[in-house]
C-alpha positions as CSV (number, residue, x, y, z in Angstrom):
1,X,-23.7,11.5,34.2
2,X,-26.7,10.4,32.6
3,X,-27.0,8.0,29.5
4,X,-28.8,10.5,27.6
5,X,-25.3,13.1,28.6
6,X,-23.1,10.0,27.4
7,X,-25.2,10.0,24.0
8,X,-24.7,13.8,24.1
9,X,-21.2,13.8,23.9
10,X,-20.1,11.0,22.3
11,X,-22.6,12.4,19.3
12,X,-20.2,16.1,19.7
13,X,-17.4,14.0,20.1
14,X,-18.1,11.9,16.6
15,X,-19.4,15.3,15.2
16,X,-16.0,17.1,15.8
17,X,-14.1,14.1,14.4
18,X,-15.9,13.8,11.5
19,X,-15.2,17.5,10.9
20,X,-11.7,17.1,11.5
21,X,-11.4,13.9,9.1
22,X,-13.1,16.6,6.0
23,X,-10.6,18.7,6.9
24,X,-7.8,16.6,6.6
25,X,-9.4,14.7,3.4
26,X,-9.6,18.6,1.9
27,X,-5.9,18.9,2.7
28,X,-5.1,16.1,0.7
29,X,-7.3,16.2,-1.8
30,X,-5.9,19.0,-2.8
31,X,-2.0,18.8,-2.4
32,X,-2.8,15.7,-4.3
33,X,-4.2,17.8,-7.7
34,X,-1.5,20.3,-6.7
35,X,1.6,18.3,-7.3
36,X,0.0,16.1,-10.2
37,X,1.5,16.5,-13.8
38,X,-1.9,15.3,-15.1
39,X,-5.7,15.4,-14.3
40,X,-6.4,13.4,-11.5
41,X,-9.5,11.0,-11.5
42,X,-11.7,11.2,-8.1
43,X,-11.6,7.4,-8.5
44,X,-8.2,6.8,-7.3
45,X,-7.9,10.0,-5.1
46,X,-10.8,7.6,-3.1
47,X,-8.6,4.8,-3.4
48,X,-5.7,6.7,-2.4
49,X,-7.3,7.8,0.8
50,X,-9.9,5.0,0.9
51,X,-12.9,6.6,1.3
52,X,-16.4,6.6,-1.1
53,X,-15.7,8.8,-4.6
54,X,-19.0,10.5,-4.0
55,X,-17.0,12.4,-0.9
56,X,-14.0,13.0,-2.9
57,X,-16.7,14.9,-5.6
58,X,-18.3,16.2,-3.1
59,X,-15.1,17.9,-1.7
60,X,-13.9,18.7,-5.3
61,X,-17.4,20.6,-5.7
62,X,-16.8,22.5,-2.6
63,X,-13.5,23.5,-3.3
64,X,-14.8,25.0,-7.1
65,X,-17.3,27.4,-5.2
66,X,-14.7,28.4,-2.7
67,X,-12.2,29.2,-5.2
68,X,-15.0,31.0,-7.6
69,X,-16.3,32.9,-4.1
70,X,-12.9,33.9,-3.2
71,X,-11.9,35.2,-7.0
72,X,-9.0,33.6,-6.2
73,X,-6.4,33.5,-9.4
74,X,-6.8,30.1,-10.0
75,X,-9.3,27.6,-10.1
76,X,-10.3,24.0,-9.5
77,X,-11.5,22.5,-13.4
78,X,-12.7,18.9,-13.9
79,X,-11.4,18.0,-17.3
80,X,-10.0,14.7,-19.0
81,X,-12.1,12.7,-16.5
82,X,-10.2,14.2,-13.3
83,X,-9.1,17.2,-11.7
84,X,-6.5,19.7,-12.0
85,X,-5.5,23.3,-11.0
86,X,-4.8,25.9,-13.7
87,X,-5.3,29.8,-13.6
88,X,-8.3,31.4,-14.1
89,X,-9.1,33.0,-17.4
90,X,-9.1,36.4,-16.1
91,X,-5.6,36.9,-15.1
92,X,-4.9,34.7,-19.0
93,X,-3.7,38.5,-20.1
94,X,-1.0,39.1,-17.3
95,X,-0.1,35.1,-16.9
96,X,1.0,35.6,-21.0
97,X,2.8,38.6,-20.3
98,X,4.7,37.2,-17.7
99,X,5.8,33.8,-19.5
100,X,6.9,35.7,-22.3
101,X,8.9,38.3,-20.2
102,X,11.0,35.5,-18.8
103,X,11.8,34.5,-22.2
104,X,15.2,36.4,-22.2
105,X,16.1,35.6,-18.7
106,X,18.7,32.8,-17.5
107,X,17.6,29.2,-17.3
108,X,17.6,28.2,-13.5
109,X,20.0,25.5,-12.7
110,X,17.3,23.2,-11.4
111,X,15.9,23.9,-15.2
112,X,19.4,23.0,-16.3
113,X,19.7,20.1,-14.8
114,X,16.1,18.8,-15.8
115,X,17.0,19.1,-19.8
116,X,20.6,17.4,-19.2
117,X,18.7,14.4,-17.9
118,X,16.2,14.7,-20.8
119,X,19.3,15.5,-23.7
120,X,20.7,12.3,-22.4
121,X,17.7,10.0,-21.5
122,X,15.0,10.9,-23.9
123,X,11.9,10.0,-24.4
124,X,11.0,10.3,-20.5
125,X,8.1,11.4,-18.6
126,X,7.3,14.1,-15.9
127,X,7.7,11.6,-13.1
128,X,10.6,9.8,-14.7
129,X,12.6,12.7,-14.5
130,X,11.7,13.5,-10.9
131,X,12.7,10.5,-9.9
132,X,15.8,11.1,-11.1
133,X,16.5,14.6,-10.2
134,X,14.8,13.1,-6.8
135,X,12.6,16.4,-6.4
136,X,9.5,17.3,-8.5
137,X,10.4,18.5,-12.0
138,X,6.9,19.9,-12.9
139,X,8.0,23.7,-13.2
140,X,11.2,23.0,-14.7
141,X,9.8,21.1,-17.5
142,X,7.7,23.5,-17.5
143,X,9.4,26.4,-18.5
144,X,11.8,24.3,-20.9
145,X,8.5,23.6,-22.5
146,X,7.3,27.0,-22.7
147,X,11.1,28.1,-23.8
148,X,10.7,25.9,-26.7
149,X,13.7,23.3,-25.7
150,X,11.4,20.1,-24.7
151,X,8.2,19.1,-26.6
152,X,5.7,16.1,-26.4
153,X,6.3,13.0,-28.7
154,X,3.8,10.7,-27.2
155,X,2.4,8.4,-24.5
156,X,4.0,6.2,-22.2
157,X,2.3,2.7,-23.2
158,X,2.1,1.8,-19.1
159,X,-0.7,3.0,-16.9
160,X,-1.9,5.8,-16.8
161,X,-0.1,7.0,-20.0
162,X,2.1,9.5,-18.9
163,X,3.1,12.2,-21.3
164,X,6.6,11.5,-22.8
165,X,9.1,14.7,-23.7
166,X,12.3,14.8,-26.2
167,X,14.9,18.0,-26.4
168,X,13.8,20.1,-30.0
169,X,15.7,21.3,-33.3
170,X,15.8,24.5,-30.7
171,X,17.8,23.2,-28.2
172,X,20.4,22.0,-30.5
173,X,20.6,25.2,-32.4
174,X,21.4,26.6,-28.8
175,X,24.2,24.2,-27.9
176,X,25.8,24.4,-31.9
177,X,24.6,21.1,-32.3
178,X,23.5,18.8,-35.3
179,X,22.2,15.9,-33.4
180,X,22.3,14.4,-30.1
181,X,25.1,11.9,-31.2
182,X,27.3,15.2,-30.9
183,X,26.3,15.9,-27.1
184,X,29.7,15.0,-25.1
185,X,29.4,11.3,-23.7
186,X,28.8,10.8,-19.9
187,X,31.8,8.7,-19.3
188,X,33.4,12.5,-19.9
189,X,32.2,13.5,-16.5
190,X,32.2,10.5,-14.5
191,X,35.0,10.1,-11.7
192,X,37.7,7.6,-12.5
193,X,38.8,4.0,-11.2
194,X,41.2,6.0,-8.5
195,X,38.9,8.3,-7.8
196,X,35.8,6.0,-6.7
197,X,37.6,3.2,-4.8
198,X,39.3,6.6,-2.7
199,X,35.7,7.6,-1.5
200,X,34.7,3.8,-1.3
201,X,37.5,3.6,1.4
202,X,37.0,6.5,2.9
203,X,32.7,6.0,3.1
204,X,33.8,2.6,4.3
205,X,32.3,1.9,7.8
206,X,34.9,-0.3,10.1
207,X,32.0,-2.9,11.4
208,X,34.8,-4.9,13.1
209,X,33.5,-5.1,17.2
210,X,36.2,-3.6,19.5
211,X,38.4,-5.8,21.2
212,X,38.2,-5.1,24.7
213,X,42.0,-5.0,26.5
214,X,43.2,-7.9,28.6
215,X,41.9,-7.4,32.4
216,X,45.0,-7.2,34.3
């Protein structure tokens, strides 16, 4: 093979991994906006994935003409200084309709859960409460906002200034309530003494080596 072969296909060799790398940088860029509660700047999706934030605009710009080709039902907006999905004006009609027709319908239990953590740990962010709940809590919090039960009462003063959410006069009318003193205290529905030591013991793991019998 000649050198000017080995220049040939180490250039369709680079070529090919550079458009592999886009692809995956795409990928991300995007499941990163997806799951984000807030805009996301193109400055620390480039630190994130440590690459130039021209490419991460770049990609960002690419992605907003796909979307707009496509007519997909939502779009790619910069706004706030970064990034975010939302749906496109167009569908705004049917997207009301359907918020308000769940109005009536039964809270999900992962929706449930979300606004006992909140009744009892308030003010807390989006992420505060996923890490808690250990799953994203995005949509449930959500749809508790849109039903009225949580609202915004500030800014978390750390970085980044996450958006901070309390229960409302609504939720309390719910649950009969006057005030969150009146919500039944947590010690209510934790496990006794008895009860914890039992599965202590019985999660226990016997570390102890084996004692091998006497050879006879």
């Amino acid at each position: 093979m000649t050198a000017e072969s080995n220049k040939d296909a180490s250039n369709s060799v680079s070529s090919s991994n550079n458009a592999f790398l886009s692809l995956e940088v795409r990928q991300v860029v995007e499941a990163i906006v997806m799951v984000a509660d807030e805009p996301v700047p193109a400055g620390l999706m480039a630190q994130l994935l440590e690459i130039p934030i021209q490419q991460v605009e770049s990609i960002c710009a690419q992605l907003i003409a796909e979307y707009d080709a496509q007519r997909r039902g939502f779009e790619l907006v910069k706004v706030a200084g970064g990034y975010r999905y939302r749906s496109h004006p167009d569908a705004e009609s049917y997207v009301k309709r359907f918020v308000l027709s769940g109005q009536s319908t039964r809270l999900s239990s992962a929706a449930l859960e979300t606004l006992a953590i909140v009744a009892y740990k308030q003010p807390l962010s989006r992420a505060q409460v996923s890490a808690i709940r250990g799953v994203n809590a995005k949509g449930a919090m959500r749809t508790l906002e849109q039903r009225g039960f949580l609202e915004e009462v500030g800014r978390d003063v750390g970085p980044g200034q996450a958006r901070l959410f309390c229960t409302t006069p609504a939720f309390l009318e719910r649950l009969g309530l006057n005030s969150l003193e009146e919500l039944p205290p947590l010690a209510n529905f934790v496990p006794g003494e008895e009860v914890i030591e039992a599965l202590e013991i019985s999660l226990m793991v016997d570390n102890t080596p084996a004692v091998e019998p006497p050879s006879q």
